[in-house]
N, CA, C and O atoms as a GROMACS GRO file, in nm:
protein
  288
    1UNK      N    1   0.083  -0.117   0.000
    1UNK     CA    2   0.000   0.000   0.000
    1UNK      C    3   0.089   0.126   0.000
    1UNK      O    4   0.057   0.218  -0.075
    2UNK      N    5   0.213   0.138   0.089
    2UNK     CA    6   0.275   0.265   0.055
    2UNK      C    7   0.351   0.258  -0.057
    2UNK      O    8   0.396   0.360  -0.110
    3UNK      N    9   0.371   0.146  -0.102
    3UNK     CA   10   0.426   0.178  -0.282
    3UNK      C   11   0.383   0.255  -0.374
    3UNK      O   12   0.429   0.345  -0.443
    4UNK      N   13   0.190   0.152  -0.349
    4UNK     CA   14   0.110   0.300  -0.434
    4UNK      C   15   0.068   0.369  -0.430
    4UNK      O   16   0.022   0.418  -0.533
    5UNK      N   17   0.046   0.439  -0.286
    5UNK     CA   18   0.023   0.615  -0.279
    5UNK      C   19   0.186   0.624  -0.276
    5UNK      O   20   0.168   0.746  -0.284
    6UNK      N   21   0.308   0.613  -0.272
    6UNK     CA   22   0.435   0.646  -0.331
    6UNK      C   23   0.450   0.686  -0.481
    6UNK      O   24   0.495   0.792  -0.522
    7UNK      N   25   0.405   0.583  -0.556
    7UNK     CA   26   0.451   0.570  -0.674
    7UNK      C   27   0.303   0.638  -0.746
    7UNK      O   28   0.298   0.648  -0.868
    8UNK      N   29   0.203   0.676  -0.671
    8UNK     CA   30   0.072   0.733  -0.754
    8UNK      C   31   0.064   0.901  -0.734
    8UNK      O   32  -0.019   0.969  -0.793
    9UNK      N   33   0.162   0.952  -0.645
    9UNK     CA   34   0.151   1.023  -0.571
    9UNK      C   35   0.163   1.148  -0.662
    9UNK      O   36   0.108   1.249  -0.617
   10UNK      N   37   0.238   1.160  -0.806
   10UNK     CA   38   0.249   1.237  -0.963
   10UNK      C   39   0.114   1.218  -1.038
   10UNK      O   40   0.091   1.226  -1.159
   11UNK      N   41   0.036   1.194  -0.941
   11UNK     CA   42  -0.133   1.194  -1.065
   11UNK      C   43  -0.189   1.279  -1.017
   11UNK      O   44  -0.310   1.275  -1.038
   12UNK      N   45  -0.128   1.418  -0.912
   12UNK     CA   46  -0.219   1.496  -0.858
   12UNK      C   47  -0.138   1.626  -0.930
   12UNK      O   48  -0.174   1.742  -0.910
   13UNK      N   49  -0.059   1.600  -0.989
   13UNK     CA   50  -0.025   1.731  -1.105
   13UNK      C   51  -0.137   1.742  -1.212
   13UNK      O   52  -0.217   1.834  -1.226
   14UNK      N   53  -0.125   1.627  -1.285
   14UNK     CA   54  -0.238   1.617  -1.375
   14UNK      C   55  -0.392   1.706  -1.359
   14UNK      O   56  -0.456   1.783  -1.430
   15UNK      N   57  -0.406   1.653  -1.238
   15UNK     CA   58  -0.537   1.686  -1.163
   15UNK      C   59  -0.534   1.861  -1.164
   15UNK      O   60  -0.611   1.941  -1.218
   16UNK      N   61  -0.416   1.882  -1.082
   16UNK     CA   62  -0.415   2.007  -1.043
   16UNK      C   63  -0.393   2.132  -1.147
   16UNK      O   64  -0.410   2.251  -1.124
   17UNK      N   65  -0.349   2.067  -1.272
   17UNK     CA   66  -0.376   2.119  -1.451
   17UNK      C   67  -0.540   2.120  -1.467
   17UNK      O   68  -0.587   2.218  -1.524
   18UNK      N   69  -0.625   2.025  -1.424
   18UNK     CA   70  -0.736   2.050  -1.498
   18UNK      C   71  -0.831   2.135  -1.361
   18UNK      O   72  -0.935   2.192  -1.392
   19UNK      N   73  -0.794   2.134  -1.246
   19UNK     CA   74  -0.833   2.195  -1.169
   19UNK      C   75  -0.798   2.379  -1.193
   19UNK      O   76  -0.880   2.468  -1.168
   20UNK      N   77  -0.681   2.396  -1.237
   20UNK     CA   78  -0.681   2.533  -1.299
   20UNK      C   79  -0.718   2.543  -1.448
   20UNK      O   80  -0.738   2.661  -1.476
   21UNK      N   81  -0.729   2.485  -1.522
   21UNK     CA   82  -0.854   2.466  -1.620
   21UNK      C   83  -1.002   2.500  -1.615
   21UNK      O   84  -1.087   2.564  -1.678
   22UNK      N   85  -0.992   2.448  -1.543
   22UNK     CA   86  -1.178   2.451  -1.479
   22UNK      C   87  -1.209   2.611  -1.394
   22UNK      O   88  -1.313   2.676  -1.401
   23UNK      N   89  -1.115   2.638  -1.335
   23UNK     CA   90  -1.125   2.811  -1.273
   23UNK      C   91  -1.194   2.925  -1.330
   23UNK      O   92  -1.282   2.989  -1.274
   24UNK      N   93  -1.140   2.948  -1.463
   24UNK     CA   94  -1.197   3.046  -1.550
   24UNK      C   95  -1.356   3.034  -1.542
   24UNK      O   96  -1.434   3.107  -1.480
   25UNK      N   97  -1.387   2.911  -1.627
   25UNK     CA   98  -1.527   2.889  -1.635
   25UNK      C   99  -1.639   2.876  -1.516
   25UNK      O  100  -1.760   2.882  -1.537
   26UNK      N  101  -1.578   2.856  -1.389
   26UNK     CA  102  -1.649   2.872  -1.246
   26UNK      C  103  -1.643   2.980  -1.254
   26UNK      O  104  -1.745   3.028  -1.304
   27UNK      N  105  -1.528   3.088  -1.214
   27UNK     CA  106  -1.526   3.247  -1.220
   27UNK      C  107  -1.647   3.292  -1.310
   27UNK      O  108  -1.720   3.384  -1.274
   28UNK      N  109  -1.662   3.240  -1.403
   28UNK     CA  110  -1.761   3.341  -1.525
   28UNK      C  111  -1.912   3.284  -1.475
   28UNK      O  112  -2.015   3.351  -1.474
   29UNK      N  113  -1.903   3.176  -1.443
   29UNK     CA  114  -2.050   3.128  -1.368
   29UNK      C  115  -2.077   3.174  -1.268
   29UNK      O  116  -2.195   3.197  -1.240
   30UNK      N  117  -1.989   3.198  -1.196
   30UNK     CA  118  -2.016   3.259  -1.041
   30UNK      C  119  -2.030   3.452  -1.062
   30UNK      O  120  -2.094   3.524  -0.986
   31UNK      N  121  -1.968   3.490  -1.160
   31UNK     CA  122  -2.002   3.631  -1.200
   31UNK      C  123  -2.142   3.646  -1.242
   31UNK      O  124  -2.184   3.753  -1.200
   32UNK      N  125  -2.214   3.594  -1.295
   32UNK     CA  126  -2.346   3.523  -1.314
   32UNK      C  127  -2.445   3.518  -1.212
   32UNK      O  128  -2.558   3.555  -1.243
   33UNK      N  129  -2.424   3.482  -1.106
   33UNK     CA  130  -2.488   3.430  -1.010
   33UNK      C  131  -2.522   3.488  -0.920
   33UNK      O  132  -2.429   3.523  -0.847
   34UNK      N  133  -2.666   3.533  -0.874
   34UNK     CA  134  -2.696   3.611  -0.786
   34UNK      C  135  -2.645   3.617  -0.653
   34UNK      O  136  -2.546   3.545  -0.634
   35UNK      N  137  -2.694   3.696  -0.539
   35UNK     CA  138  -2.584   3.666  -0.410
   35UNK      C  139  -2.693   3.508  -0.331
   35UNK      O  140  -2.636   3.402  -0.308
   36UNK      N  141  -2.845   3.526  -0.301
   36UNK     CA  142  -2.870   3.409  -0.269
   36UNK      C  143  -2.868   3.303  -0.380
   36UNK      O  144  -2.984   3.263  -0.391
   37UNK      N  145  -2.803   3.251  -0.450
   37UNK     CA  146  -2.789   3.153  -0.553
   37UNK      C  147  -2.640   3.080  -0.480
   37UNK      O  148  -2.618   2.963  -0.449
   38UNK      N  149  -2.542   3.222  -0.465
   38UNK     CA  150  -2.381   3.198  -0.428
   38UNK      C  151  -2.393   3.141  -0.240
   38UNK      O  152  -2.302   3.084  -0.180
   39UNK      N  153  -2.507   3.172  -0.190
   39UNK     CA  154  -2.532   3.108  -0.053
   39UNK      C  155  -2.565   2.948  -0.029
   39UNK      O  156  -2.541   2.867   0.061
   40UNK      N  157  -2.640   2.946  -0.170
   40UNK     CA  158  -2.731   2.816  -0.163
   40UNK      C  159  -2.587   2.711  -0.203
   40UNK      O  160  -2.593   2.593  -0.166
   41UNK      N  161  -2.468   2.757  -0.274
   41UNK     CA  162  -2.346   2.665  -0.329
   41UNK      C  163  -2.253   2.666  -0.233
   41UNK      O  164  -2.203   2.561  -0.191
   42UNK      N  165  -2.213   2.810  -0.180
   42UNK     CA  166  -2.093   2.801  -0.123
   42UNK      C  167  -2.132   2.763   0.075
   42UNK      O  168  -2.031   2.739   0.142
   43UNK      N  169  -2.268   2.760   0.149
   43UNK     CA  170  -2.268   2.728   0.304
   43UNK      C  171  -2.218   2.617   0.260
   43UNK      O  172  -2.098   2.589   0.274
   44UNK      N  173  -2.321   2.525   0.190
   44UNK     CA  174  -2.307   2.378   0.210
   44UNK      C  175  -2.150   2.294   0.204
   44UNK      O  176  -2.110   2.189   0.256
   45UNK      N  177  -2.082   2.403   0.110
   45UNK     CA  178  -1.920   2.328   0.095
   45UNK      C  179  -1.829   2.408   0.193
   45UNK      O  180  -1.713   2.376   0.217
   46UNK      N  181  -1.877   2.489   0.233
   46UNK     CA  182  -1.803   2.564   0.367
   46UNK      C  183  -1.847   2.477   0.480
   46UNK      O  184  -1.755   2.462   0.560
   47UNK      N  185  -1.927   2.432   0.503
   47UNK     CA  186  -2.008   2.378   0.635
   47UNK      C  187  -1.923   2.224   0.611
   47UNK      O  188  -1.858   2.175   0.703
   48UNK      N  189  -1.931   2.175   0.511
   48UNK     CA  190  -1.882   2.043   0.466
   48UNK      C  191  -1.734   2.035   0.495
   48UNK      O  192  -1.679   1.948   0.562
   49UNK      N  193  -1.679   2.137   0.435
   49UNK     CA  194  -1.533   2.180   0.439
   49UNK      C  195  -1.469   2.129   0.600
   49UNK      O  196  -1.394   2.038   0.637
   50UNK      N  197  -1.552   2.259   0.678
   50UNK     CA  198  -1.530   2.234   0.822
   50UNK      C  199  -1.508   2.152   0.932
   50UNK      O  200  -1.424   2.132   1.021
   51UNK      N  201  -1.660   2.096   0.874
   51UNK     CA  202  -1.674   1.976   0.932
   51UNK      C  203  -1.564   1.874   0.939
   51UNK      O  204  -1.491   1.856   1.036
   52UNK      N  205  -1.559   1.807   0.823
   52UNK     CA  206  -1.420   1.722   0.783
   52UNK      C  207  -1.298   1.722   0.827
   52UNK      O  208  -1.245   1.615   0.859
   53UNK      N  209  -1.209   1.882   0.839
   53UNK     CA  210  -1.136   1.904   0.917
   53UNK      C  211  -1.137   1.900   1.089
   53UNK      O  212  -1.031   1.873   1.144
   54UNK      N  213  -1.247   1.924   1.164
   54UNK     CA  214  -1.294   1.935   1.268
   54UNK      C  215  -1.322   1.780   1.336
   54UNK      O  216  -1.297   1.744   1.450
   55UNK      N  217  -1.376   1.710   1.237
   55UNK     CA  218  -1.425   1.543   1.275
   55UNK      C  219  -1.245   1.494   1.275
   55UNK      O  220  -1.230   1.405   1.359
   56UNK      N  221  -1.140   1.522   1.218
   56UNK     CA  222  -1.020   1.519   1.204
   56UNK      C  223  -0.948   1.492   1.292
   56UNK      O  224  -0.867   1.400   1.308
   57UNK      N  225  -0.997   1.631   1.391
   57UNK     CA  226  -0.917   1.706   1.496
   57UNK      C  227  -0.920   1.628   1.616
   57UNK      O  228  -0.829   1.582   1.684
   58UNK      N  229  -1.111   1.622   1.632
   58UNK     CA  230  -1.158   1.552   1.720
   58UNK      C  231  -1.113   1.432   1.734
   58UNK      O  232  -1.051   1.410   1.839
   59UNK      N  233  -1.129   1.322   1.637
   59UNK     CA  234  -1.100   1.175   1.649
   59UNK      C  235  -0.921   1.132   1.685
   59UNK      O  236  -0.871   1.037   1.745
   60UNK      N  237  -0.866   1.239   1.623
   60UNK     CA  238  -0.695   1.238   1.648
   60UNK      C  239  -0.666   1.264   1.813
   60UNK      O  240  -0.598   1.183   1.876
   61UNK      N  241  -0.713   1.360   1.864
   61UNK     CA  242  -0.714   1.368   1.994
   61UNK      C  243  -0.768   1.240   2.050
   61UNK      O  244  -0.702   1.154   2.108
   62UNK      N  245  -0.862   1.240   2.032
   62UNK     CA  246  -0.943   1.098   2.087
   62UNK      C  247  -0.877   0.982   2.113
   62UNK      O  248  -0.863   0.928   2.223
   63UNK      N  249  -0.810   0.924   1.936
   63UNK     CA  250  -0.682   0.888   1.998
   63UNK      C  251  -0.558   0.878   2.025
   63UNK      O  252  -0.484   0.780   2.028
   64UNK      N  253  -0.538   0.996   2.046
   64UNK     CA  254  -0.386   1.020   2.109
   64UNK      C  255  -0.379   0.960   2.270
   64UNK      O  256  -0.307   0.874   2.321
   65UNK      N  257  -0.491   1.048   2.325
   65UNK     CA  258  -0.510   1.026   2.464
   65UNK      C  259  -0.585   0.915   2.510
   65UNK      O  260  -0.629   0.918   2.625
   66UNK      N  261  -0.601   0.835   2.450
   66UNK     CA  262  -0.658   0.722   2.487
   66UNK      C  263  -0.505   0.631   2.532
   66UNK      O  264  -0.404   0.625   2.463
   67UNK      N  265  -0.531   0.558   2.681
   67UNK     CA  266  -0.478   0.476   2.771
   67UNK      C  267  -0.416   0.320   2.728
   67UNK      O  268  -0.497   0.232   2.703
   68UNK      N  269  -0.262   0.290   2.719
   68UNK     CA  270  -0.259   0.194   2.628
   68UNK      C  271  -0.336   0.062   2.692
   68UNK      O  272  -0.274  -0.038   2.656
   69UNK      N  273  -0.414   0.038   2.748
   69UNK     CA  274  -0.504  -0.060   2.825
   69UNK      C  275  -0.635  -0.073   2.747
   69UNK      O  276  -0.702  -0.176   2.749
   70UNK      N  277  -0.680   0.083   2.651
   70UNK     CA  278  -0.792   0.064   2.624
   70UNK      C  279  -0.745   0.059   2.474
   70UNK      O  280  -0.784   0.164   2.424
   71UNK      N  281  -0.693  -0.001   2.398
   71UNK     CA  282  -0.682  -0.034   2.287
   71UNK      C  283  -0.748  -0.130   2.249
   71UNK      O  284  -0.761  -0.225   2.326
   72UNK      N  285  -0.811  -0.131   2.116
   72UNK     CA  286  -0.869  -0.275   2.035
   72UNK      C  287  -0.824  -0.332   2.052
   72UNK      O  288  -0.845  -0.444   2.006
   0.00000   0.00000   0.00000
């Protein structure tokens, strides 16, 4: 398994080409877009965003400090 996120780990250039690809044409859609239209797209991936990082934070602590007695 660490071979191939090692050896896969050059397929996020690619990505990150079509991810600035794709910019322009969001920019011109989102210039477009009213302000409650830009609420209804951007809470849900801000809220999502957060979350993810936060459920992260939490569970890492969780177990850091957990007692080597109470292990699986």
């Amino acid at each position: 398994m660490e071979a191939t996120f090692h050896l896969t780990a050059n397929l996020a250039y690619p990505l990150m080409v079509l991810l600035a690809g794709l910019m322009f044409p969001a920019m011109l859609m989102r210039y477009n877009m009213g302000f409650a239209e830009m609420i209804v797209v951007d809470v849900p991936i801000f809220l999502a965003a957060t979350a993810s990082v936060c459920a992260f934070y939490v569970l890492s602590q969780k177990e850091q400090y957990r007692t080597p007695g109470s292990r699986r």
